[in-house]
C-alpha positions as CSV (number, residue, x, y, z in Angstrom):
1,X,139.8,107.1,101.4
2,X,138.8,104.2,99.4
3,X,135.4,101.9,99.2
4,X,136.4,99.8,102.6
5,X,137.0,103.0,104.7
6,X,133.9,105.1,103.5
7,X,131.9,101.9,104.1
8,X,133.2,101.1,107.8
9,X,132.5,104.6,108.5
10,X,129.2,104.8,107.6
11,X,129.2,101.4,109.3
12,X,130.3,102.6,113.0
13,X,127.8,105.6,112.7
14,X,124.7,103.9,112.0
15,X,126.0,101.1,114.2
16,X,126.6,102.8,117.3
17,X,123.5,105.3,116.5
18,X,121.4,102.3,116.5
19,X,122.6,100.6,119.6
20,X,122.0,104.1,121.0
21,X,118.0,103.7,119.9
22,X,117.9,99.7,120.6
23,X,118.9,100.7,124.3
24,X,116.1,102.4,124.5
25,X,113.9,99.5,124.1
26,X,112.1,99.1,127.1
27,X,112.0,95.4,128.2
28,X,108.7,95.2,129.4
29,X,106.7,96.6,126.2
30,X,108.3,94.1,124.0
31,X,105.2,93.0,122.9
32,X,103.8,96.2,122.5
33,X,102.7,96.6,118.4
34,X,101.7,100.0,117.6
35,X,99.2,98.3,114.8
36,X,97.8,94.5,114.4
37,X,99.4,94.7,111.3
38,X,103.0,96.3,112.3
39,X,106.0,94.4,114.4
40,X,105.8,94.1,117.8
41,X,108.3,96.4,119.6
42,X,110.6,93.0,120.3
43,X,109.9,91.6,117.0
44,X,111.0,95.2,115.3
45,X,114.2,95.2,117.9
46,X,114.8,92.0,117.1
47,X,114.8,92.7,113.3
48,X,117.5,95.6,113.7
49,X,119.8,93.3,115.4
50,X,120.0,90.7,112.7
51,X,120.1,93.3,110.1
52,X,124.3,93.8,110.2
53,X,124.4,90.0,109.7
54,X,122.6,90.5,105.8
55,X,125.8,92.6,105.6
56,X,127.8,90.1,106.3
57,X,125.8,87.2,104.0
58,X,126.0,90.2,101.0
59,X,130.0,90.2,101.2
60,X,129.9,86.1,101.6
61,X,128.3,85.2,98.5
62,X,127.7,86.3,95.4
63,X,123.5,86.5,95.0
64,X,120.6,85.8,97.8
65,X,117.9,84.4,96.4
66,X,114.3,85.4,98.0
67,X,112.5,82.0,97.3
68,X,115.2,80.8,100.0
69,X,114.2,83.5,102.1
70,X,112.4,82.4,105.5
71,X,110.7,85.2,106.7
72,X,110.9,87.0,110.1
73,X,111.3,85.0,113.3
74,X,110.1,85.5,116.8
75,X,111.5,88.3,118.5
76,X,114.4,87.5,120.9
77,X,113.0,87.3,124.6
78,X,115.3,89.9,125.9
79,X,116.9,93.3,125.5
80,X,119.8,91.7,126.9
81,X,119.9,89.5,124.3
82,X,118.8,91.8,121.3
83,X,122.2,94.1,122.2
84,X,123.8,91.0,122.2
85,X,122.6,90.1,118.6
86,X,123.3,93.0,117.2
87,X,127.2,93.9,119.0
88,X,127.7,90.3,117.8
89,X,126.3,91.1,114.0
90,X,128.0,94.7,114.1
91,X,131.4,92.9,114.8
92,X,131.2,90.6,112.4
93,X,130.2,92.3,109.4
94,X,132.7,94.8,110.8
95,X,135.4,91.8,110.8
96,X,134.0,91.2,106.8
97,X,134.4,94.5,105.9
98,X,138.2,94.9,107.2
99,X,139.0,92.0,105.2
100,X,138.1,92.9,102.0
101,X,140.0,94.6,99.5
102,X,138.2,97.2,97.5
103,X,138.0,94.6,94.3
104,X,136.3,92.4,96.4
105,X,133.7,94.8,97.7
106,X,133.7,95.9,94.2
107,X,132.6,92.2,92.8
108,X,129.0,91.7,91.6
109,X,126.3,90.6,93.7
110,X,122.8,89.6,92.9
111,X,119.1,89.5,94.4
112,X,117.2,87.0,92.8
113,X,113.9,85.2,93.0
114,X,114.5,81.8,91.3
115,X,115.9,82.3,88.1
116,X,115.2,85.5,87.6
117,X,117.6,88.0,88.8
118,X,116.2,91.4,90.3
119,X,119.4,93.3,91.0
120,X,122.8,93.2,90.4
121,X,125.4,96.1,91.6
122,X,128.7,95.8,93.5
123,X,129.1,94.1,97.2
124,X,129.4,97.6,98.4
125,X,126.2,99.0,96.7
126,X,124.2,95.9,97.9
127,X,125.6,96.6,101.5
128,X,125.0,100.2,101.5
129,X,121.9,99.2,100.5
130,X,120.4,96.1,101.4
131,X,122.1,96.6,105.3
132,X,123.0,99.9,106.5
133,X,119.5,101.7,104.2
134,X,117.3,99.3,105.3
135,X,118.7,99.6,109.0
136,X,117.8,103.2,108.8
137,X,114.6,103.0,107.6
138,X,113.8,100.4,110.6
139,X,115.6,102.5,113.1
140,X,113.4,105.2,111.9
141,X,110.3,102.8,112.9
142,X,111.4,102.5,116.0
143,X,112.1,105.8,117.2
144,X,108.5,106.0,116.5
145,X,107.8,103.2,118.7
146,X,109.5,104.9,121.1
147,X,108.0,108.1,120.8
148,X,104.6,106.5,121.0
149,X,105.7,104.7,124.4
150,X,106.5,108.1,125.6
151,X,110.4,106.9,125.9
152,X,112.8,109.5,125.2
153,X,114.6,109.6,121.3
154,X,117.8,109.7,121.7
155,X,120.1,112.3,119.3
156,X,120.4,110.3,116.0
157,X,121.8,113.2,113.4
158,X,121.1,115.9,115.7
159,X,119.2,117.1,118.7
160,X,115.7,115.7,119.5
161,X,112.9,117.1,121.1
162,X,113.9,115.1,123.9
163,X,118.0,115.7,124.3
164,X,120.3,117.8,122.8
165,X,123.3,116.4,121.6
């Protein structure tokens, strides 16, 4: 197996895991925040969906820099149209990855804020990282959110207290 196949694998799991949560979602508690100071249950959805589209930005260019960053957006309006943000971000860092020979996921890439640059490991690292990690984590949020909202958790690595796998 080499870098591009260990990657899209851990890609379609997480991926199709997390649809499985973002299904979940239930339309109208989208502005439901568990705290004043958390997301709100859309803006949190919403953040998951755009999340596969970082991947896509890592393999795209060689550095981000965070004093270009823009911050979080509104939440999308919909469930509808968070699935549809995220099916369309999971295809096309899904396209990025296929396309890429392991050199290429191999290349440096950078985090930087200005000048000064914070990180720097391989395309592959950063995406492992920076995308798929960070979806986790989030994911992780909102099967709490869900939990709270008394909505059942689906199976994510094996059985919840609400279904078996």
């Amino acid at each position: 197996m080499n870098v591009r196949e260990a990657l899209l694998a851990d890609l379609d799991h997480e991926c199709a895991v997390t649809r499985r949560v973002l299904a979940r979602v239930p339309e109208a508690s989208l502005g439901w925040r568990p705290h004043q100071k958390s997301f709100s249950l859309g803006g949190l959805a919403t953040h998951l969906s755009q999340l596969p589209h970082w991947g896509r930005q890592i393999l795209d260019r060689d550095s981000y820099d965070l004093d270009t960053a823009t911050g979080h957006g509104e939440g999308l309006p919909s469930l509808a149209e968070i699935l549809v943000a995220f099916d369309r971000h999971v295809a096309e860092i899904r396209s990025g990855l296929s396309a890429r020979s392991d050199a290429e996921l191999l290349a440096a890439w950078s985090l930087t804020r200005g000048a000064e640059t914070l990180l720097f490991m391989p395309k592959a690292s950063a995406v492992r990282s920076f995308m798929l990690h960070h979806l986790i984590h989030h994911r992780g949020q909102l099967t709490l959110y869900l939990r709270l909202l008394d909505v059942p958790v689906p199976p994510i690595y094996g059985p919840t207290a609400d279904e078996p796998l």
